[in-house]
TORRONU-638315 format. One record per residue (C-alpha): residue in one letter; x, y, z. Coordinates in steps of 0.1 Angstrom, whole numbers, plus 5000, padded with zeros to 4 digits. Example, Ala and Ser with C-alpha at 12.3 -4.5 7.8 and 13.67 -1.06 7.14 Angstrom:
A512349555078S513749895071
END
This chain:
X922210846956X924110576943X923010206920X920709986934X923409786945X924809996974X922510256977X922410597003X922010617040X919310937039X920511107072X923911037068X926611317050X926211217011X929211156992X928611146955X929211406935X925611586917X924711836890X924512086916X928012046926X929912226894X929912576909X932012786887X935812796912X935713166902X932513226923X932713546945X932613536982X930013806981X926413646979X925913946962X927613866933X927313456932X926313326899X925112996900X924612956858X927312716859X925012486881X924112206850X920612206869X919012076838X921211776834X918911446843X921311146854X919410826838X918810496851X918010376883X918710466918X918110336956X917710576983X917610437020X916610577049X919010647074X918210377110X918310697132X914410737141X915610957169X917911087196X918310767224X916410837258X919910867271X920411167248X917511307253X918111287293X921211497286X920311747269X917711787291X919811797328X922312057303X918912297295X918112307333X921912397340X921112727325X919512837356X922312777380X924813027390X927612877369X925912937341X925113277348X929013347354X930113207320X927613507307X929413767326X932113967307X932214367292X929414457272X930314637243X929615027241X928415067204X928014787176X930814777153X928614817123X924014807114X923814507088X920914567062X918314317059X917514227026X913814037031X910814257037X908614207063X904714097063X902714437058X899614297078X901614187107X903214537106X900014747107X898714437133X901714577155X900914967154X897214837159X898114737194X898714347188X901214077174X899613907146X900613517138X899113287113X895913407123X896613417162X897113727176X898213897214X897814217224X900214427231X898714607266X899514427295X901414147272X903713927297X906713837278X907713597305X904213397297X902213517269X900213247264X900513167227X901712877207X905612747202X905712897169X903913207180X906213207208X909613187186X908313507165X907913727197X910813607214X913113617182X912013967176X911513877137X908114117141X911114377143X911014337102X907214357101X907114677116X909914817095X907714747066X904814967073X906415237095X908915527093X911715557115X910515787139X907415597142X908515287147X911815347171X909015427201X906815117195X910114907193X911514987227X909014987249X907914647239X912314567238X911914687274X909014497283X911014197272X914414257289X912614297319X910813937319X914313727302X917614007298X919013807323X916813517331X918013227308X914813027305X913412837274X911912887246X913313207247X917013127252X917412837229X920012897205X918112917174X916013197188X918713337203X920113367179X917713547155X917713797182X921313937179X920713887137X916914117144X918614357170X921514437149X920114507119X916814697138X919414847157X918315197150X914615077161X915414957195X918615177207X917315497191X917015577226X919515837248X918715677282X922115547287X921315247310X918215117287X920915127258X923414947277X921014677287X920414647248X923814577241X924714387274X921914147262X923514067225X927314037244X925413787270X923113607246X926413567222X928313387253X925213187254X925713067223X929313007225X928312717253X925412607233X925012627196X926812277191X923712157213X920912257195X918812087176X920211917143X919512067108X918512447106X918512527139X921712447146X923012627115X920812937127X922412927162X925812987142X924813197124X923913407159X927413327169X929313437137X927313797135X928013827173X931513797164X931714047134X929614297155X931014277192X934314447196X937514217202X935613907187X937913787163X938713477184X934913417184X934913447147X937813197140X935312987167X932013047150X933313037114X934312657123X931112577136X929212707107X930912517082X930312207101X926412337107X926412367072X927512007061X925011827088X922412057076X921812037038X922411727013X924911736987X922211876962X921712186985X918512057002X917912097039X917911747059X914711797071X913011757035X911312107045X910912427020X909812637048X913412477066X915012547035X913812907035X914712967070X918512827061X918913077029X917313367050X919713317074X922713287055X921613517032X921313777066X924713667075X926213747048X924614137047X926914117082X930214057066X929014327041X928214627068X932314537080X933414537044X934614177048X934613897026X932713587038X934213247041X933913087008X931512777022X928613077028X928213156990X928812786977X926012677001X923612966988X924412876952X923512486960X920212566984X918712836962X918512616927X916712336949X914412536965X913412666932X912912326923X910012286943X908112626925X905112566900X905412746872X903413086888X907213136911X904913006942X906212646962X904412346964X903412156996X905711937011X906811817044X904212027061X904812367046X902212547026X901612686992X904212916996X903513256977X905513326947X906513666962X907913536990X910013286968X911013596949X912413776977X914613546993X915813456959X916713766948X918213866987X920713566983X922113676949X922013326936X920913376900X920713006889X917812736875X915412526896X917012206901X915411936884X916411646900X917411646938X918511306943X919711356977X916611596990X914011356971X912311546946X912011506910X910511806888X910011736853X908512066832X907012066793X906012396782X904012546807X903612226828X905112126856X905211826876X907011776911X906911426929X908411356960X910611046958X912510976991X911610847022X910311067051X912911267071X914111107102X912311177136X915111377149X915411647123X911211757119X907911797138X905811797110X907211507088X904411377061X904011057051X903811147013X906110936996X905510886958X902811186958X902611436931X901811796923X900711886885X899812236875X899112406844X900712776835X899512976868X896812686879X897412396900X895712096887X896611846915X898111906952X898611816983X896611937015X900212097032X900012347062X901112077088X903812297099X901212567102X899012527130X897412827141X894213027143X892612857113X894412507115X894512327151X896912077163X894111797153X893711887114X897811987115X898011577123X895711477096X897511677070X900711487078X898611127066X899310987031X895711047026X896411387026X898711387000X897811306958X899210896959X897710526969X896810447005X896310097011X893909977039X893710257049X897410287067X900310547062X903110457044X904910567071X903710537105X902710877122X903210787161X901110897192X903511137198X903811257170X906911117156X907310957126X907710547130X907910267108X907210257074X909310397040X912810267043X913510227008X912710416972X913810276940X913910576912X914610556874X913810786858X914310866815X914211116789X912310956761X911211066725X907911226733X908611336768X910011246804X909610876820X909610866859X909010506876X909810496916X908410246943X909010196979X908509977006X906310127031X903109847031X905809587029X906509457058X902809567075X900209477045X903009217022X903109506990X905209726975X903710056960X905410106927X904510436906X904710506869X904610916856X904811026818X904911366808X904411466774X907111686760X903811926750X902811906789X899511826773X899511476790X900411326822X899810906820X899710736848X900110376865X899910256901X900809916912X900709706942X903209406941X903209136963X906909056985X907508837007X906708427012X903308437030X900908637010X897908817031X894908677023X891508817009X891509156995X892809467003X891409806996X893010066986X892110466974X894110676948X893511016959X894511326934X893611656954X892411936929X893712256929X891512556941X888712676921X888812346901X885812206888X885211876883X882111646869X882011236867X881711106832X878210886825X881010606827X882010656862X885610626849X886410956841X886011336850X886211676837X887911946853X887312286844X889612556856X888712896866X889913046841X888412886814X890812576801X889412216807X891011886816X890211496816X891111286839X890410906830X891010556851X891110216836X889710066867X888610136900X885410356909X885910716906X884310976933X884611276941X885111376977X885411716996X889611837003X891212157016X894312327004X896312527030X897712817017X901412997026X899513227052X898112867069X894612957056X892812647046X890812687014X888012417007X888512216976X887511866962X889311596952X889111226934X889110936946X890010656928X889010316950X889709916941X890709636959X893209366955X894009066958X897208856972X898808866938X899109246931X897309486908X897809806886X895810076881X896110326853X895210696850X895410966825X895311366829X894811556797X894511916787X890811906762X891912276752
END
């Protein structure tokens, strides 16, 4: 982020120097031992700043037409010879993998079925080469993460059986057809990064030719990924497919020249797929996960060889943990942004403490967009940026300038989340809606995102520009941003005002609509100020029908007062890490205005 004057291209390598970027220079190479304490994430740069969004709304047709023809080149014959080469007899070394797996999933598994976000396939008669389930259902099975799952619940010698037959169930249907989904390079690659730290699940075996196929397959997916990991898709992905090539490398015999290869194409993976700050490009905690678990598995890799990682791993892991952090309430769990759900605290906690970052939440992620201001046992997280371009995201939300409050262990206000999660319990319908600005706690006017959500699916027009300042003043923290999405389509700009009290007690409000532009639209336009309550809240409209209180479950109460509008309360959801929905309420807070602009202001108080 730079002044108002010049400004950032979002999408486009920052360059400014941030909080985040004084990592102590005697920081180990081993992500076990990084200590990110010298990270000043509680420094707060004043004044105002301009964030732009980037003018790449997506890859050009002609792209798009390439890298298609290239994906169909996997099935001809020369593409099958540049996978031919000596498969390796043994693995060099078993990496340990330092996140647990998902209990339920795990007993799902030794149940007879795979169990996804609900969904679930059983495992008698599954066809690998078709098994009927969603993309991100898909990825899971075909990436083998349910490898971790099963590990979780089940010894060894229980587990080793279940894991190869359903390993040779799958290398029948794709060990050597190279089809999609299940050969693109980011699921590739968590294959080699699953099979070699499983490895004593799946090649437990002592029939020689089922172990050789094993190992053929990680030699032939790792030439795969030499000729296709600088192809994938930007962001995560592509960092994950290097990841696949790098562990390949340390794991393979004779793959130093791959190594000197990968290593390169990491670090360059690594600088198109996080900001300056340590946040992924894609805006995405659940993205942001994904990066750190990776890196973080990596990492164990260079461990099992007793060899130091390149320096760039554990500077990255002590920039991406701090600002992931920065998005937890004050219970360890994540908020809901950019399609992700309420991400447990648990989960938070064990990526966290796999990376070996020790560090604090980054309060103010200029370049990723968020702002978190925290008094006492309050915490407030806002989302100040633009949208993430079309390329880098499927679930992209139009939720510029919304907020999240919470209170000790309760969230107060939220936002719906669970885009990202479609599933059993949320279809591909509702996963749309939760992507609208109405799903998130800010203004929509007439009734319009402030950044288009296409037919496709894509994000279009809208939020090209946020204007931040934000200040530490005598009795607490002083946040104003704006941007620019209703400018050119309704002739307003959406400016936001946020006070926290340094007791956390109070959180004042302001919303304004100003007028731009020569020709002002005529009449009046409505708009709604929706703050979606946290679950279990409470709340009741004051005789006034300006005000309500909102009484949480476990006992404390809150006010909530407007200076105009008329206050109702409407019926919400709240979608949970698991992609659960969980009814809730929320208010809404509608007015009109006219061609010269209005302002709204709003209070949320803690009544004891």
């Amino acid at each position: 982020m730079s002044d108002a004057s010049g400004g950032d291209r979002r999408g486009d390598p920052p360059s400014d120097a941030t909080e985040a970027d004084a990592i102590d220079a005697n920081t180990s190479n081993d992500a076990n031992s990084i200590d990110a304490n010298s990270i000043d994430a509680n420094s707060i740069d004043e004044g105002r700043r301009l964030i732009r969004l980037s003018g790449d709304r997506g890859q050009s047709l002609a792209t798009r037409l390439a890298h298609q023809f290239y994906r169909l080149t996997w099935r001809t014959p020369l593409h099958k010879m540049r996978l031919k080469g000596r498969y390796p007899l043994k693995l060099l070394a078993v990496p340990h993998d330092p996140l647990p797996g998902d209990p339920s999933a795990g007993k799902a598994i030794r149940a007879g079925h795979f169990l996804f976000r609900g969904l679930k396939a059983p495992l008698k008669g599954i066809d690998f080469a078709s098994p009927g389930v969603t993309p991100p259902f898909a990825h899971y099975i075909h990436g083998f993460a349910w490898l971790r799952d099963l590990a979780a619940v089940a010894p060894r010698e229980e587990a080793a059986p279940i894991a190869e037959r359903l390993t040779r169930k799958w290398l029948a249907a794709h060990g050597t057809h190279v089809t999609e989904p299940t050969w693109t390079s980011d699921v590739a690659a968590w294959r080699i990064l699953f099979w070699t730290a499983y490895a004593p699940l799946i090649l437990s075996s002592r029939d020689i030719v089922y172990r050789s196929a094993v190992l053929n397959h990680i030699a032939r997916a790792a030439r795969h990924l030499d000729q296709t990991a600088h192809r994938g898709r930007p962001g995560v992905p592509q960092l994950v497919a290097w990841c696949g090539v790098v562990a390949a490398a340390l794991l393979i015999p004779g793959g130093e020249p791959r190594r000197i290869f990968g290593e390169d194409g990491l670090k360059k993976s690594l600088e198109a797929a996080f900001y300056g700050d340590g946040g992924a490009v894609s805006r995405s905690p659940h993205a942001q996960i994904e990066a750190i678990s990776a890196l973080t598995m990596l990492s164990r890799t260079y461990d099992a060889r007793r060899i130091d990682p390149p320096a760039f791993i554990g500077e990255m892991l002590a920039l991406a943990v701090p600002a992931l952090t920065g998005l937890a309430h004050n219970d360890g769990g994540l908020g809901s942004w950019q399609g992700g759900g309420a991400t447990r605290a648990e989960t938070v906690r064990a990526v966290v403490e796999a990376s070996g970052v020790r560090a604090r939440p980054l309060k103010q992620a200029r370049d990723w967009g968020y702002q978190r201001l925290t008094a006492k046992k309050t915490v407030l997280l806002v989302d100040a940026a633009p949208p993430p371009v079309a390329r880098l995201t499927d679930a992209g939300c139009a939720s510029t300038l919304a907020f999240e409050l919470s209170d000790g262990d309760q969230r107060i206000v939220v936002n719906c989340g669970g885009a990202a999660l479609a599933g059993a319990l949320i279809p591909q319908s509702l996963a749309q809606g939760l992507r609208t600005t109405a799903a998130h706690s800010t203004l929509v006017l007439a009734d319009r995102n402030s950044t288009a959500i296409l037919g496709d699916g894509t994000l279009g027009k809208g939020v090209a520009e946020v204007e931040i300042e934000r200040q530490e003043i005598d009795n607490g923290t002083r946040l104003e941003i704006g941007h620019d999405g209703y400018a050119k389509r309704l002739g307003f700009h959406h400016r936001r005002l946020l006070i926290l009290s340094d007791t956390g007690r109070e959180l004042r409000g302001e919303d304004l609509l100003l007028p731009v532009g020569r020709r002002k639209r005529p009449g009046e336009t409505p708009f709604v100020i929706r703050f979606h309550l946290g679950r279990g809240i409470s709340p009741t409209i004051t005789a006034d029908g300006l005000g309500a209180l909102l009484r949480l479950p476990d006992g404390p109460l809150w006010q909530f007062r407007a200076s105009a509008g008329k206050l109702a309360i409407e019926d919400s959801l709240w979608v949970d890490g698991n992609g659960r929905p969980h009814p809730t309420q929320q208010l809404s807070l509608s007015d009109a205005t006219g061609p010269g602009g209005t302002s709204i202001g709003w209070l949320f108080k803690h009544m004891g």
